[in-house]
C-alpha positions as CSV (number, residue, x, y, z in Angstrom):
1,X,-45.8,172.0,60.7
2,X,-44.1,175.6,60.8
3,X,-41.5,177.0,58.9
4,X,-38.0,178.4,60.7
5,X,-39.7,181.7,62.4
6,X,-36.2,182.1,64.4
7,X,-32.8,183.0,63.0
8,X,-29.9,180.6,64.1
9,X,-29.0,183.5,66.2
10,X,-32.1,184.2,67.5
11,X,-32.7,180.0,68.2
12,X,-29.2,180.1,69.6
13,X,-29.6,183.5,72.3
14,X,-33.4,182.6,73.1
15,X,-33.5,179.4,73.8
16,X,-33.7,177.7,77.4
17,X,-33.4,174.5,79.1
18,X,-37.3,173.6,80.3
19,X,-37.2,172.2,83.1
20,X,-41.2,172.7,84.2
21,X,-43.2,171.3,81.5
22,X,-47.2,171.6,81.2
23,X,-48.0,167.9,80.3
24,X,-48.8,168.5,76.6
25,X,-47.8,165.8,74.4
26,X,-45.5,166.3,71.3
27,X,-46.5,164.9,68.2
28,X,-44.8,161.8,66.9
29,X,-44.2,163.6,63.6
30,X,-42.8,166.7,65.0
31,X,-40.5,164.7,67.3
32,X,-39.1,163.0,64.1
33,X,-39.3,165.5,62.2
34,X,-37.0,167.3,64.4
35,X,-34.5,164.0,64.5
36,X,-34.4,164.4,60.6
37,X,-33.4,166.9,60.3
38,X,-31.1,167.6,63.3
39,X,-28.4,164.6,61.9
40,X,-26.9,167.0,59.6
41,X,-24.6,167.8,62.5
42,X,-21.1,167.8,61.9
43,X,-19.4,164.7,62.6
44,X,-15.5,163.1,61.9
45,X,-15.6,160.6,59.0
46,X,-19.7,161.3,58.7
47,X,-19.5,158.4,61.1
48,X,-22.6,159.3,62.3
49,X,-22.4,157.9,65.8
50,X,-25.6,158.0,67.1
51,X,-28.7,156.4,67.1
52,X,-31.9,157.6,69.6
53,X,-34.3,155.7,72.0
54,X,-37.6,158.2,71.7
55,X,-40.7,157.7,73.9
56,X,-43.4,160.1,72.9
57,X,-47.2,159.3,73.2
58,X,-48.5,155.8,74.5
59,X,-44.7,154.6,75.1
60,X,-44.6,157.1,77.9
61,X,-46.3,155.0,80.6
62,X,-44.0,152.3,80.5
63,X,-41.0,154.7,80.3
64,X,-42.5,156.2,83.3
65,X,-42.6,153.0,85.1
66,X,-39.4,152.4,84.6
67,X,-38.0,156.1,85.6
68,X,-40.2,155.2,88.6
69,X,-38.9,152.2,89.4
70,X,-34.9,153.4,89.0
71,X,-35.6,157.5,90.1
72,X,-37.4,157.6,93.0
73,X,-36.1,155.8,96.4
74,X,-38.7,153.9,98.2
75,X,-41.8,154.8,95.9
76,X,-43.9,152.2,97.1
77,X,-43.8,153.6,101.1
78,X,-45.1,157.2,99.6
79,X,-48.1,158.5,99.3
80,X,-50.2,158.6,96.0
81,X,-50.4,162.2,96.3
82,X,-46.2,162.1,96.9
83,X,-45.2,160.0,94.4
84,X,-47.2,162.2,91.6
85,X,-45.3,165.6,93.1
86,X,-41.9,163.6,92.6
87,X,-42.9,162.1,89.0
88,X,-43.5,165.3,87.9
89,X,-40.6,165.6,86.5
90,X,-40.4,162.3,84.8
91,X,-45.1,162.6,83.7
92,X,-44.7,166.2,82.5
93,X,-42.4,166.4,79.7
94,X,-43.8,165.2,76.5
95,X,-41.4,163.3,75.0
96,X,-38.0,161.9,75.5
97,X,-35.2,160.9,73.7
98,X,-32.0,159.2,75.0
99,X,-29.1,159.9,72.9
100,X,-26.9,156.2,72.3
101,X,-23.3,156.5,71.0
102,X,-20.5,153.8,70.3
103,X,-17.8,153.8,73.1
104,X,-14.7,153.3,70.7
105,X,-11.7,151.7,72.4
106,X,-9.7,154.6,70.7
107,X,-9.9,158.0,72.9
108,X,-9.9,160.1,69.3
109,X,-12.8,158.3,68.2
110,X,-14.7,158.3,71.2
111,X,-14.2,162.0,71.8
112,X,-14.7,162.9,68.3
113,X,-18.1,160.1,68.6
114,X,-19.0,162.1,71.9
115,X,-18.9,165.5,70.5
116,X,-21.0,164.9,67.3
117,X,-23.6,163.6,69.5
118,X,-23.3,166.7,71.6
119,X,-23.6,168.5,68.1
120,X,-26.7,166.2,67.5
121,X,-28.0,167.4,70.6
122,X,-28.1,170.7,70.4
123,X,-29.0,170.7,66.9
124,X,-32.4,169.1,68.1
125,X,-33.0,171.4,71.3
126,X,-32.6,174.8,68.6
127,X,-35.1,172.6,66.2
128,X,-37.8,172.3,68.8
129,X,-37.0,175.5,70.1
130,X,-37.9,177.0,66.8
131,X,-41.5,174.8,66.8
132,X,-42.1,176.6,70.1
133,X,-41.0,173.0,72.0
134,X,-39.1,173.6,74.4
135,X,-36.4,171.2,76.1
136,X,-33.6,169.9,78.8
137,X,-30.6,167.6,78.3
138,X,-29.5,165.8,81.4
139,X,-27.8,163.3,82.1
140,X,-29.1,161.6,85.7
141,X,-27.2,158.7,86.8
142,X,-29.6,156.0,86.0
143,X,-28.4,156.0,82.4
144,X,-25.9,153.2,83.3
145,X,-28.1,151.5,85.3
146,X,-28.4,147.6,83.9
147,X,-32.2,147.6,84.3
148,X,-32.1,150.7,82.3
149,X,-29.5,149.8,79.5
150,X,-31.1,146.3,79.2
151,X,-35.1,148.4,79.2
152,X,-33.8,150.6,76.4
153,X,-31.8,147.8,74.2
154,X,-28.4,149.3,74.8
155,X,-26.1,146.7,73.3
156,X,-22.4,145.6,74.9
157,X,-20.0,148.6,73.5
158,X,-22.5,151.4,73.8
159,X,-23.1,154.1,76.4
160,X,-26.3,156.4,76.7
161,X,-25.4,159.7,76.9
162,X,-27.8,161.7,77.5
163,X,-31.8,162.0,78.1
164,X,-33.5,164.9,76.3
165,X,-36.9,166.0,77.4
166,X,-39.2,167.6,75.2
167,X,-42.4,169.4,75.5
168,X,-44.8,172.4,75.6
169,X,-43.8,174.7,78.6
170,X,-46.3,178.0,79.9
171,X,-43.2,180.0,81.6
172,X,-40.2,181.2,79.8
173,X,-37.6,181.3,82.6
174,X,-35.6,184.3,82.6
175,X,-31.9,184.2,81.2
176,X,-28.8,184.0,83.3
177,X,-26.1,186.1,82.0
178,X,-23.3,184.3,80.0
179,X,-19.6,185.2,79.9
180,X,-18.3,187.2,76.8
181,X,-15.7,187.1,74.8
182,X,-13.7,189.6,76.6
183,X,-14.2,186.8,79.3
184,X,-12.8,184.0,77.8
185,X,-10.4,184.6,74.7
186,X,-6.8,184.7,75.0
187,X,-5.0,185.8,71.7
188,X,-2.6,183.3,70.5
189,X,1.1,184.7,71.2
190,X,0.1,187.2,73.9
């Protein structure tokens, strides 16, 4: 495993969201690696309101099955040939993991739960980004399916918030220009 090559400003401008994976697998270890070290991100109470579903390596074919089965509309009438060009996006990446927080009946808690996931998040995608793994947060409608909750061992009182993919990438896509600060501040009082 690698030492930090980026600076946190160098992980925070460079990275990108992958969304055209190669197929390579990540490494368990990486993976948790990454996960280890990513909860030190800032949270109210040190609450810690999160835990992870993670499929990388032989896990993946079932998790496909299931992203299959929930994803793609009518995948038995397709084609063999059809179906692979639509799973791409589910067979390429080469990892997951799907981000679980507590849904507190108090709207504080929830948001404060909510953004230290986020924080979580972001902490892994700089991590991996750093290790030359690239990834993309998404969050496709699916993640409240039943089938899907029930598949991942969501519990009553818990929402999945997001689905990271991970994995090795062969094109950097190009950067979109951001908004600056002369954009988006306001000075207090003026």
């Amino acid at each position: 495993m690698s030492e930090q090559t980026l600076s946190v400003k160098e992980a925070i401008t460079s990275r990108r969201s992958i969304k055209k994976f190669n197929g390579q697998p990540v490494d368990r270890e990486d993976l948790l690696k990454i996960i280890d070290d990513a909860v030190w991100a800032p949270n109210h109470g040190t609450r810690e309101p999160w835990r992870l579903v993670v499929a990388c390596g032989k896990e993946l074919f079932a998790l496909h099955e299931l992203l299959r089965d929930l994803a793609i509309p009518k995948w038995q009438e397709l084609s063999e040939e059809a179906l692979a060009t639509q799973m791409q996006k589910f067979t390429l990446p080469g990892g997951y993991a799907f981000m679980i927080v507590p849904e507190d009946a108090r709207q504080k808690e929830r948001l404060e739960d909510y953004a230290a996931a986020s924080s979580f998040l972001q902490n892994m995608q700089l991590l991996a980004w750093d290790k030359g793994i690239g990834s993309c947060w998404k969050t496709p409608g699916f993640l409240d399916n039943p089938k899907f909750r029930e598949a991942l061992g969501v519990k009553q009182g818990e929402r999945v918030i997001s689905m990271l993919q991970v994995g090795y990438f062969d094109e950097l896509p190009k950067a979109k220009a951001r908004k600056t600060s002369a954009d988006i501040v306001t000075f207090f009082g003026e």
